[in-house]
C-alpha positions in Angstrom: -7.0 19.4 -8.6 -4.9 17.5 -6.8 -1.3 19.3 -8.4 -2.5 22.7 -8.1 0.8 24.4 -7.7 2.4 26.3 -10.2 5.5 23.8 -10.1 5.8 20.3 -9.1 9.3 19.4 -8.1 10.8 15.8 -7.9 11.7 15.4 -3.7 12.5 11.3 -3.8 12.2 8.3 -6.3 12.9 4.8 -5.3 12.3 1.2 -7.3 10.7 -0.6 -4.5 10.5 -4.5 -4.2 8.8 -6.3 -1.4 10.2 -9.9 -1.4 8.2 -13.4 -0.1 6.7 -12.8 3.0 8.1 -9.7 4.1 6.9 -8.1 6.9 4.0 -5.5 6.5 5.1 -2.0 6.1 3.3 0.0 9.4 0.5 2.6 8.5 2.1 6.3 8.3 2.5 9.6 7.2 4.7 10.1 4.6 5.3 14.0 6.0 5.9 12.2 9.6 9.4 11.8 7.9 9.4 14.7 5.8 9.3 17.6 8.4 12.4 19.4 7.4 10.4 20.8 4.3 8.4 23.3 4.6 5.2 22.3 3.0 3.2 19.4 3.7 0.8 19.2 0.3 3.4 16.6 -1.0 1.8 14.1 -3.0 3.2 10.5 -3.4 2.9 8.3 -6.8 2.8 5.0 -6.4 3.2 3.0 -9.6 3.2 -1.2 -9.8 5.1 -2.7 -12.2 2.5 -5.8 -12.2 -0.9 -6.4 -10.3 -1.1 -5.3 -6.8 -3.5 -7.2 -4.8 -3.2 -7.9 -0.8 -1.8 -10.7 -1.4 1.5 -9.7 -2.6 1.7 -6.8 -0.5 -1.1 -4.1 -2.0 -1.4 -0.4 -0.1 -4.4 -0.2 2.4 -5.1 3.7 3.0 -7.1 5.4 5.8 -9.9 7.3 3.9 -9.4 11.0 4.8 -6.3 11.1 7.1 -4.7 13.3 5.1 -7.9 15.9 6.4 -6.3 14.9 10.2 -3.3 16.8 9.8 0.5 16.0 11.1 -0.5 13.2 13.8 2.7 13.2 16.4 4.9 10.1 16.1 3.3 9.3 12.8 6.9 7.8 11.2 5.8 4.4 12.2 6.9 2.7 8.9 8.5 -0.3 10.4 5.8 -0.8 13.2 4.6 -4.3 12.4 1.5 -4.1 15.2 -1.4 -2.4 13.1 -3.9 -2.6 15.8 -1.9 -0.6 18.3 -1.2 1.7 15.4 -4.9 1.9 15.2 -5.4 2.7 18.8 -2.5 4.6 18.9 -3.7 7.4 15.7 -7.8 6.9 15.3 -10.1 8.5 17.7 -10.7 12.0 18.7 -12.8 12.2 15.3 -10.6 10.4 13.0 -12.1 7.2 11.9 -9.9 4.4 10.9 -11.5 3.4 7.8 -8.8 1.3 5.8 -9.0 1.5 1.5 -7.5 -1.6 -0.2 -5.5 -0.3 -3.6 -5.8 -3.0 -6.0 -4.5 -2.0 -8.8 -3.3 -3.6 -12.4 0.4 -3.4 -14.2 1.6 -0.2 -14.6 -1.5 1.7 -12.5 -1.1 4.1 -10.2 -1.9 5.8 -7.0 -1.9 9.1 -6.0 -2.0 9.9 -2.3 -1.4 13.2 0.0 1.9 13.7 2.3 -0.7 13.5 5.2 -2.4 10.5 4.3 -1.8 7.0 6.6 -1.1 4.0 4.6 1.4 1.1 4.5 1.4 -2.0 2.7 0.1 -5.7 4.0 2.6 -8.7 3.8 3.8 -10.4 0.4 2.5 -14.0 0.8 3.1 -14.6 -2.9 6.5 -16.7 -3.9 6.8 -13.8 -6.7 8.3 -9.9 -6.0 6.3 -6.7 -6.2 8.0 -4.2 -7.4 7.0 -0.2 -7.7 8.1 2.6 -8.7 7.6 5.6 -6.2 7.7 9.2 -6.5 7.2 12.0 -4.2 6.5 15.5 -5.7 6.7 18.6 -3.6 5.6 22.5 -5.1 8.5 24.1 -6.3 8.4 26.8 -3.3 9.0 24.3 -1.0 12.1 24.9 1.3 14.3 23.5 3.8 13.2 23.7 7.5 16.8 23.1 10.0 16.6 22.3 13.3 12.9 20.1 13.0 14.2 16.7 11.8 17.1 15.1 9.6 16.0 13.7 6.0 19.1 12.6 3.9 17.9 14.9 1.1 18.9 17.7 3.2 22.5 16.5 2.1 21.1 17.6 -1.7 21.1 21.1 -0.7 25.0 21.1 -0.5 27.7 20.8 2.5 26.2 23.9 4.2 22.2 24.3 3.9 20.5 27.5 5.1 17.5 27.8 6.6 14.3 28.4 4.1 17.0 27.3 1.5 14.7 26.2 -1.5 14.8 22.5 -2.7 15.2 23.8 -6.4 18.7 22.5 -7.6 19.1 20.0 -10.2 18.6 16.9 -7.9 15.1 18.1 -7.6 13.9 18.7 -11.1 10.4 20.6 -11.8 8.1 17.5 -13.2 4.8 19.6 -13.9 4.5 22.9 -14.7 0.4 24.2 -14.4 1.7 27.3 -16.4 3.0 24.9 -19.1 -0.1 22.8 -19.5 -1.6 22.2 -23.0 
């Protein structure tokens, strides 16, 4: 199941657009950014707001990074070179198989904290535009001293360590108790 915990809080939303020709976003771990929570089965949501293909910028995923674990240096969002990020994160075991996500208006994809992917270069003359959610178990809590995310600022002016991320800006979206 792949929202097994008892609660499924909201950690970040974002409309995202990626204009005419932008540059490709580099293959990463969404958790390489996330370290200063405490758990890394986060899951991502990724939901187009008309077809996705790679022509307009689709998501290419590396089938089963997310079983790799945290890779160091894996925040490589803006790196534009994908084979050195190839080089740089495949081998010791970890094939580099990439996934294309095509998906239709208003589909969407699902993906683990752990798992590489980045998107390919908008070649259309039209936007794509997402939505994007990440979703983190309600347990989850804040980790100082490990790396700055500007959620932490959420918290409040002084967050403690193993302070939980369960105000009101991170609302409980899915409760398994509550399921029908």
């Amino acid at each position: 199941m792949l929202l097994s915990s008892v609660y499924n809080s909201l950690w970040l939303a974002s409309l995202t657009r990626v204009i005419v020709v932008f540059p490709s976003f580099g293959r990463h771990q969404d958790y390489g950014y996330w370290q200063a929570s405490s758990n890394t089965n986060m899951i991502t949501v990724w939901i187009v707001l008309q077809d996705t293909d790679l022509t307009n910028g689709g998501m290419m995923s590396i089938n089963c990074s997310h079983k790799w674990g945290l890779i160091p240096d894996s925040d490589t969002f803006f790196d534009q070179d994908m084979d050195k990020l190839k080089q740089k994160h495949a081998g010791e075991g970890r094939d580099w198989i990439e996934e294309p996500c095509i998906l239709k208006a208003g589909h969407a994809s699902f993906h683990h904290s752990l798992t590489f992917h980045g998107s390919g270069p908008n070649v259309t003359n039209k936007l794509r535009l997402s939505v994007v959610a990440h979703l983190m178990p309600h347990d989850t809590f804040y980790r100082p001293d490990v790396q700055y995310h500007n959620n932490i600022k959420l918290l409040g002016p002084r967050p403690q360590a193993g302070q939980r991320f369960d105000n009101e800006y991170f609302p409980v979206l899915y409760s398994a108790s509550n399921k029908g």
